[in-house]
C-alpha positions in Angstrom: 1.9 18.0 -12.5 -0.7 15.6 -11.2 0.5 13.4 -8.3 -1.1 10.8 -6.7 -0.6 9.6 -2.9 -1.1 6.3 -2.8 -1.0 5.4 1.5 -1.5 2.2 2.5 -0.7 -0.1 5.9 1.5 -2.5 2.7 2.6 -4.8 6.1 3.8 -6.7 3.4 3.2 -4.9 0.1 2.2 -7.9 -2.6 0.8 -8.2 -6.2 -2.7 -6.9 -6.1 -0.9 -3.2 -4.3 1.5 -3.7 -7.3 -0.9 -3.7 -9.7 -3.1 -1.0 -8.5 -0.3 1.0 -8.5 0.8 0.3 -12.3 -2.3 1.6 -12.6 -1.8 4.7 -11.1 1.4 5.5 -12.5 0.2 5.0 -15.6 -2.3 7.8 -15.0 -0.5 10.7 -13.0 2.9 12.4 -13.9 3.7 11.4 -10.1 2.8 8.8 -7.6 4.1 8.8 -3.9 3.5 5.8 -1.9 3.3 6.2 2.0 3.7 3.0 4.5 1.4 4.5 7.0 1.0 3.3 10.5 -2.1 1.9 11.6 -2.8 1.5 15.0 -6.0 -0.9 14.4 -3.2 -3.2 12.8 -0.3 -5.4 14.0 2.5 -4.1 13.5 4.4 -7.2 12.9 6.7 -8.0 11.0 7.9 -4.8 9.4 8.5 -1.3 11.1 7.4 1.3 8.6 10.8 1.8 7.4 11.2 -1.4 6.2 7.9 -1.4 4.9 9.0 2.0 3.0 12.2 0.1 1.2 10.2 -3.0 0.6 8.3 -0.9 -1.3 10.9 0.8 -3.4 12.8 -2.8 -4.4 8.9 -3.6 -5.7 8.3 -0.7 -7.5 11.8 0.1 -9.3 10.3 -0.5 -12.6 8.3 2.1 -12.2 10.5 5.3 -12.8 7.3 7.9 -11.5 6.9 6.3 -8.4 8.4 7.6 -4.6 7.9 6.5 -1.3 7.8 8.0 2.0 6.4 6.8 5.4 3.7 8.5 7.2 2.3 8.1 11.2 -0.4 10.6 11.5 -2.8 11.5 9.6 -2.9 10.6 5.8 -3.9 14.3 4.3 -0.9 15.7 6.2 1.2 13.1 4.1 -1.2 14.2 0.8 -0.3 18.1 1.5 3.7 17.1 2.6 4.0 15.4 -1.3 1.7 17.7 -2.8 -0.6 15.2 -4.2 -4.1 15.8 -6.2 -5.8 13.0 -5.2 -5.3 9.7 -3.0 -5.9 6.5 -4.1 -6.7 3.8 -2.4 -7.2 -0.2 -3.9 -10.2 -2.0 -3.1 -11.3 -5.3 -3.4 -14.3 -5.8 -2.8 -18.2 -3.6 -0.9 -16.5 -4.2 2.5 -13.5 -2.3 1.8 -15.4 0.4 -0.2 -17.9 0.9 2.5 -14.8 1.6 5.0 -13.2 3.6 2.2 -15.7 5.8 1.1 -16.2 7.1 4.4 -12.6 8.1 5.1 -12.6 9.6 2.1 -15.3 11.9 2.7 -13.8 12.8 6.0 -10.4 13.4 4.4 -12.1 15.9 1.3 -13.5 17.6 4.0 -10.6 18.4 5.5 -7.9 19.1 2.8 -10.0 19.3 -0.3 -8.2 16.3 -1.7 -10.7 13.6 -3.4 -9.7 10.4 -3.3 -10.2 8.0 -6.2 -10.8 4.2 -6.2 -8.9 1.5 -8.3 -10.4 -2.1 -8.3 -7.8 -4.7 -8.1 -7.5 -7.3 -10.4 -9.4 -10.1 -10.3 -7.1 -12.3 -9.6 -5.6 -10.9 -6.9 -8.7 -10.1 -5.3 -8.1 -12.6 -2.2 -4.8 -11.4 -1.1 -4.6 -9.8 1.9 -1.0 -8.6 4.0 -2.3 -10.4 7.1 -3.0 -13.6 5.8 -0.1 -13.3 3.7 2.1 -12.8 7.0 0.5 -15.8 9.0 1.0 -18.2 5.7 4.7 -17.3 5.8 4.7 -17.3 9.5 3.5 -21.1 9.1 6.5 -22.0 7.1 4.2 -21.5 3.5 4.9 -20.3 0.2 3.9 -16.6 -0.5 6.2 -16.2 -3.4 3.4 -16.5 -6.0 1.5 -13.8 -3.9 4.2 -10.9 -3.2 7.4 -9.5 -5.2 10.6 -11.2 -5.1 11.5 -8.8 -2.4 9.1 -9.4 0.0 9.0 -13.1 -0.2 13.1 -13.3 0.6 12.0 -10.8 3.8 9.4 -12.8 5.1 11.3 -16.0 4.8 14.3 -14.2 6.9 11.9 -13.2 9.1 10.5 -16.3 10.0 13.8 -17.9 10.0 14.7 -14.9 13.2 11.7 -15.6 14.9 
């Protein structure tokens, strides 16, 4: 059974990580997808556990598709689900020049290869952090993330 790890930050998951992950589950027999911690990124607004379930109300209509969470590093998650390959989204030469290089360091040390999946064009500017600031501002976001995420971030900015 091929299965696919797809890990990600998804500090809010929204519609291009959806669509690169119909993608995927239309390709492997398994897809997990991790909510990993990133210390480079803010942390705010979810913790990774909310991250993980915001994740699994997006992807119900996908019957293939797990989640899990993840804090160290992401080929310990890979060999923990017993995934074939990562995949990772990318939208654009800046994210594959990061990319490439982690996925290099992470064949070397579990043998896994990681594939790439473009997103779709026209979800090519979405990004979680500007996605969190618009909703932090009091904007709309529901044309950018699942119905799930947009009623989140709305009770979220209503806490804070």
């Amino acid at each position: 059974m091929a299965t696919a790890l797809v890990p990600g930050s998804f500090n809010p998951i929204h519609l291009g990580h959806v669509r690169i992950i119909e993608t995927v589950a239309a390709t492997f027999d398994r897809v997990v997808v991790a909510a990993v911690g990133n210390p480079n990124k803010a942390p705010d607004p979810f913790t990774l556990d909310e991250r993980r379930q915001l994740i699994a109300d997006s992807l119900r209509h996908l019957p293939n598709v797990d989640t899990t969470t993840g804090s160290g590093l992401v080929v310990e998650v890979a060999r923990e689900v017993g995934a074939t390959a990562i995949v990772k989204g990318l939208r654009g030469v800046a994210d594959f020049e990061s990319e490439v290089q982690m996925a290099h360091m992470n064949l070397v040390m579990s043998g896994i290869p990681t594939m790439f999946v473009p997103t779709a064009l026209e979800h090519g500017h979405l990004a979680s952090s500007l996605i969190r600031e618009i909703a932090r501002l009091g904007g709309n976001v529901e044309a950018m993330v699942p119905s799930p995420v947009a009623r989140a971030l709305a009770e979220h900015a209503r806490r804070s």
